[in-house]
C-alpha positions, -999 to 999 in steps of 0.1 A, spaced: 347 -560 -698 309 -553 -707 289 -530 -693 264 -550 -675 297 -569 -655 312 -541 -648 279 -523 -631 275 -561 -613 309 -563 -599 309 -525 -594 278 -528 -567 295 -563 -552 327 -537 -543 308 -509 -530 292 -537 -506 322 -550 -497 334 -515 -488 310 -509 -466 314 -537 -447 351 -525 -446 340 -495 -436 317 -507 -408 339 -531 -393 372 -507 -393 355 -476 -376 356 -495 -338 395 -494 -342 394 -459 -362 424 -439 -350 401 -406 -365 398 -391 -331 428 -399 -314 450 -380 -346 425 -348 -343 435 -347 -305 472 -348 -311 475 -324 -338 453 -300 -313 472 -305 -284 491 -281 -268 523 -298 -284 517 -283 -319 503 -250 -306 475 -244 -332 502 -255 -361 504 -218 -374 521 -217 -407 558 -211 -407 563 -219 -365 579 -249 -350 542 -261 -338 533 -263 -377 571 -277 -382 565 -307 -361 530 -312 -376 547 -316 -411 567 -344 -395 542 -364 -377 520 -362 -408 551 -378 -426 557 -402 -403 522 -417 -402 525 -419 -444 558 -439 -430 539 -461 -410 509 -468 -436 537 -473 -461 528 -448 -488 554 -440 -514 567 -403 -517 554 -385 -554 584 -388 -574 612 -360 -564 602 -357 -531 623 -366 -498 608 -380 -469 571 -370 -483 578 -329 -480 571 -305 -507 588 -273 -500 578 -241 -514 579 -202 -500 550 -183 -493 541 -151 -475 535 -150 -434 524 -125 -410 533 -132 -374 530 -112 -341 563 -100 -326 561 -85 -288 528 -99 -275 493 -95 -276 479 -64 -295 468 -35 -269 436 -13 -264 435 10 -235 419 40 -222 444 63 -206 436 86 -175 445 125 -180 475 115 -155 486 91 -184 479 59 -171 457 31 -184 422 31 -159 412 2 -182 429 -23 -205 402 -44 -232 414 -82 -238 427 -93 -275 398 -112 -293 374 -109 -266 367 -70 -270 388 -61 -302 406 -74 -334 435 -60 -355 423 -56 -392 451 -68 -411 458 -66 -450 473 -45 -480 475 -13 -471 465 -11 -433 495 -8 -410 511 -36 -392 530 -22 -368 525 9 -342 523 26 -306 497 52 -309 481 74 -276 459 100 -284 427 119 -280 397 106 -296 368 118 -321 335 100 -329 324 104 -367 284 106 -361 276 113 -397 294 102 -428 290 139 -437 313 148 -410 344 132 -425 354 159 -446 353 187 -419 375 165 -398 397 156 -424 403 191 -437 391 212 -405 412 195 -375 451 205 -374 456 181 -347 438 150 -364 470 134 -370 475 127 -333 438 117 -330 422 82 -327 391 82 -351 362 63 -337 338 51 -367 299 33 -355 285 2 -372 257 20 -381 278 51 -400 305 27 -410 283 -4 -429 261 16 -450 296 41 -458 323 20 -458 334 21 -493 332 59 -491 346 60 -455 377 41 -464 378 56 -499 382 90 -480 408 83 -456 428 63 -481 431 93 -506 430 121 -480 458 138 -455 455 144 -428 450 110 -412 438 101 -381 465 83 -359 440 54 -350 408 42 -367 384 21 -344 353 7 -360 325 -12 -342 316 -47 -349 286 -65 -334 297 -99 -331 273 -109 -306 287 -135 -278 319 -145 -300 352 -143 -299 368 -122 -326 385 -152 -353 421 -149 -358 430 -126 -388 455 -149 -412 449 -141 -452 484 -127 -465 490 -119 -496 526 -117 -512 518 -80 -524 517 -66 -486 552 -76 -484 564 -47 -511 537 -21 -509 536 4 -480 504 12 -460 481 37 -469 458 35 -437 468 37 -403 467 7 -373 430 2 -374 412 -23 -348 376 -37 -346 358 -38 -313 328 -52 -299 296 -30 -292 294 -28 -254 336 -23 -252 333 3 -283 305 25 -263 330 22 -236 359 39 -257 335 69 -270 320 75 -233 358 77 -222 367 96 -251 338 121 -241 349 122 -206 384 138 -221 404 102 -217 429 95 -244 430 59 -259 463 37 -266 465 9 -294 494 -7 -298 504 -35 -326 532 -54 -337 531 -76 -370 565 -93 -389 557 -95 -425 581 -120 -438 587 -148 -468 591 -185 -451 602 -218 -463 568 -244 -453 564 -277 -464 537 -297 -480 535 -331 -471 527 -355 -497 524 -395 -503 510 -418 -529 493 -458 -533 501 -468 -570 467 -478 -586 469 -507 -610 466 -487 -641 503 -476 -643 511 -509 -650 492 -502 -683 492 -479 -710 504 -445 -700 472 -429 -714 449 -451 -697 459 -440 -660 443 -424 -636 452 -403 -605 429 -389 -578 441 -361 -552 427 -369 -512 436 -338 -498 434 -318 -466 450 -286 -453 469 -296 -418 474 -257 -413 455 -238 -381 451 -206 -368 477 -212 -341 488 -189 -311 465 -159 -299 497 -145 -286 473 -136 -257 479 -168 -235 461 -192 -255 458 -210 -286 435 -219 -313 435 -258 -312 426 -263 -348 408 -296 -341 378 -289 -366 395 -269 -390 411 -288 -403 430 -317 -375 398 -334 -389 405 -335 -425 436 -346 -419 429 -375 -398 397 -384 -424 427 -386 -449 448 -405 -432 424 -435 -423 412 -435 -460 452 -444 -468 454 -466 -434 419 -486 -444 436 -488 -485 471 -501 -470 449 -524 -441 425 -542 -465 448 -543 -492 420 -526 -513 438 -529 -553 421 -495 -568 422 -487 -608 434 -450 -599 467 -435 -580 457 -422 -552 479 -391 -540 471 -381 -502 483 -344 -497 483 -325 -467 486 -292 -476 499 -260 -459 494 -224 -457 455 -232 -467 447 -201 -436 470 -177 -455 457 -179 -490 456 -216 -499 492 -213 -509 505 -252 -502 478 -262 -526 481 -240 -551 519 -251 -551 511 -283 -555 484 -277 -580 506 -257 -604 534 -284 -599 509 -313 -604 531 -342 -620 504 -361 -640 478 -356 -666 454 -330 -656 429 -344 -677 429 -378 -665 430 -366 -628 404 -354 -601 404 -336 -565 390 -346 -542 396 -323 -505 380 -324 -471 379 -291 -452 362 -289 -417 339 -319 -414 327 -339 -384 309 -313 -364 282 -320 -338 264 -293 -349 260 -300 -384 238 -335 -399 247 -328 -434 276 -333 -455 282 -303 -483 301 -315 -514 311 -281 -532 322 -269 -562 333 -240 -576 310 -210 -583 292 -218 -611 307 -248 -619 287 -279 -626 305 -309 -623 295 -345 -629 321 -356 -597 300 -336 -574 267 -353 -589 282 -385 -590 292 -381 -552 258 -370 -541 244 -401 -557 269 -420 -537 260 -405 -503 224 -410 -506 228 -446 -517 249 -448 -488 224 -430 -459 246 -396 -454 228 -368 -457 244 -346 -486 236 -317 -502 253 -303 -536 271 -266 -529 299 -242 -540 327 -224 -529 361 -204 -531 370 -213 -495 392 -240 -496 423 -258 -511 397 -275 -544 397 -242 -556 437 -241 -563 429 -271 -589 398 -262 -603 421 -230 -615 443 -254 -630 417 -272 -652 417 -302 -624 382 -315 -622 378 -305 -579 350 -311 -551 352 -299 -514 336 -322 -486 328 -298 -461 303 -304 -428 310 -269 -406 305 -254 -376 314 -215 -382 309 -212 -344 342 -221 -337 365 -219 -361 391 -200 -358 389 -198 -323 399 -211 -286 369 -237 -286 379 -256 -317 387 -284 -298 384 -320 -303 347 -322 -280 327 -308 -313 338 -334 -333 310 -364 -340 331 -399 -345 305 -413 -368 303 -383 -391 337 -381 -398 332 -420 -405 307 -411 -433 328 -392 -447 355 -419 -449 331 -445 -464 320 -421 -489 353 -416 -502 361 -453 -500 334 -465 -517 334 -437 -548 373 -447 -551 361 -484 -550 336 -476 -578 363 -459 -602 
């Protein structure tokens, strides 16, 4: 076909999938999917708990209904793999001043006043009551490190403005020196937030032991509270349990044959729509992270791109692969499965994945690459948008599941359009969601697949 056709029928498409595009959003099913994967029923779809285990069959059972076919060797759309998980065992983590009469005169609430720092080498699990110290100086740390026989029963409490400017040094120090404190409680100024659910896990923390002890993060106002206790003689109680294990998780993962593998085997082409289905799940303190923006909304962009392909019986060049990935929250571990497992070409295949888009609060659509990465798919996707109307802007990024290609030499964009303010936490609910944005996204992908 010449050049000059190609362009003409190229643009005639494009129309055409606009129109599509336009006349399928009134019966959209977008919303409806991001309000039942953040419903109560799936509890936040944690990796590795029955609220994510039920998610991985719904998704599968919508790639039923749109009658996708399964990627060769899998069953019933799901790609099992193992990956590391860190999950809390006996409640809520505690934080508690304690009268000299040994009972707690005040109690501060999980997330709203203080966060468990999780991560190689801090401790998981502990009960510790104690008296408490305030490091005023970074130049204090060695006296009570080497000058206090009792500091192993002590709670050590650590200020923003000695622990920022230190910190390297601070935790340097505590790692390589005994004595240790029994406790370490640093302020965090996080203004009118909630504290975001602590998820990354790496498979390391699972065979090396901790070095530091239980260590918790706590707001300004509830921190100043703690020290003026601790000055009053008051001892302070933190309490944590974490389960470090290895789970079993599924991917779930479906495919439209594109017309080229009807052709030469060299001459075919495959494009990845992806989109972690993965939240932040249970706050184990009577509520639950509904995981509607990140990333229920991915996930439902994805599926009406396959529902509109399946609907209009749109006949693409490409195979299109729709994978919803898991265990993005923990370290993007469903995706890099997937990536290092990919069945096809890498060369003659691109990634495209949708992370967090949608929001209210946010009019423009970033498509991301990796650091210092320049990539004509980005380029070619920001021309698309404009011609389109959606305000786009080019950017670049480790954050999400495009990364776990790009590492395998898969050419990898990330269509992102956040609002930090409540991910991870109890307001990501459907309400910040914008219909029509997620919509934009949609047509963009559409229409770039249309122009292939």
């Amino acid at each position: 076909m010449g050049r000059a056709l190609k362009k003409i029928l190229t643009t005639v498409i494009c129309a055409a999938v606009m129109v599509v595009t336009a006349t399928a959003s009134s019966s959209s099913k977008m919303i409806p999917v991001v309000e039942e994967l953040s419903s109560s029923l799936f509890a936040g779809r944690l990796t590795g708990t029955s609220g994510n285990d039920r998610a991985t069959h719904y998704i599968a059972s919508l790639f039923a209904e749109l009658g996708l076919e399964p990627m060769a060797g899998l069953e019933d759309y799901h790609q099992e793999y193992t990956q590391p998980a860190r999950f809390l065992v006996d409640g809520a983590p505690q934080l508690a001043i304690v009268s000299a009469q040994g009972e707690e005169s005040n109690s501060l609430q999980y997330l709203e006043d203080f966060v468990v720092a999780l991560g190689q080498g801090l401790t998981n699990q502990g009960a510790v009551t104690g008296s408490a110290v305030v490091l005023r100086r970074v130049e204090q740390l060695k006296h009570l490190t080497t000058g206090l026989a009792d500091l192993p029963g002590r709670v050590l409490l650590i200020p923003e403005s000695v622990f920022e400017p230190n910190q390297n040094e601070i935790m340097q120090h505590l790692v390589t020196t005994s004595p240790k404190p029994a406790g370490l409680i640093i302020e965090a100024d996080i203004g009118d937030q909630t504290f975001p659910t602590s998820l990354f896990v790496t498979f390391e923390e699972l065979d090396n032991p901790a070095q530091l002890p239980l260590l918790f993060s706590v707001r300004t106002e509830a921190f100043w509270e703690l020290v003026r206790a601790a000055e009053r003689g008051s001892e302070l109680r933190m309490v944590a349990d974490y389960e470090l294990t290895e789970i079993e998780v599924k991917n779930v993962v479906g495919l439209v044959p594109g017309r080229l593998e009807e052709g030469p085997t060299n001459d075919r082409q495959y494009v990845i729509i992806g989109a972690h289905f993965d939240g932040a799940g249970s706050t184990m303190a009577g509520t639950l992270n509904p995981s509607a923006h990140d990333n229920a909304s991915g996930v439902a962009v994805l599926l009406e791109c396959a529902a509109r392909l399946r609907h209009e019986q749109l006949s693409l060049d490409p195979t299109v692969v729709f994978a919803a990935f898991n265990g993005e929250e923990q370290g993007m571990y469903g995706s890099r499965f997937l990536a290092s497992h990919w069945p096809y070409p890498k060369d003659a295949t691109i990634m495209i994945n949708i992370d967090s888009v949608g929001a209210k609060k946010n009019d423009v659509l970033s498509i991301e690459t990796g650091p210092g990465v320049e990539s004509a798919l980005q380029l070619e996707l920001l021309a698309q948008s404009h011609k389109l109307g959606i305000p786009a802007e080019g950017g670049q990024s480790n954050g999400s599941d495009h990364r776990s290609f790009a590492e395998q030499g898969i050419r990898a964009i990330n269509l992102i359009q956040a609002d930090h303010s409540v991910m991870h936490r109890m307001t990501d609910n459907a309400d910040v969601l914008d219909e029509e944005k997620l919509e934009q996204v949609v047509r963009l992908i559409l229409t770039y697949l249309q122009g292939m």
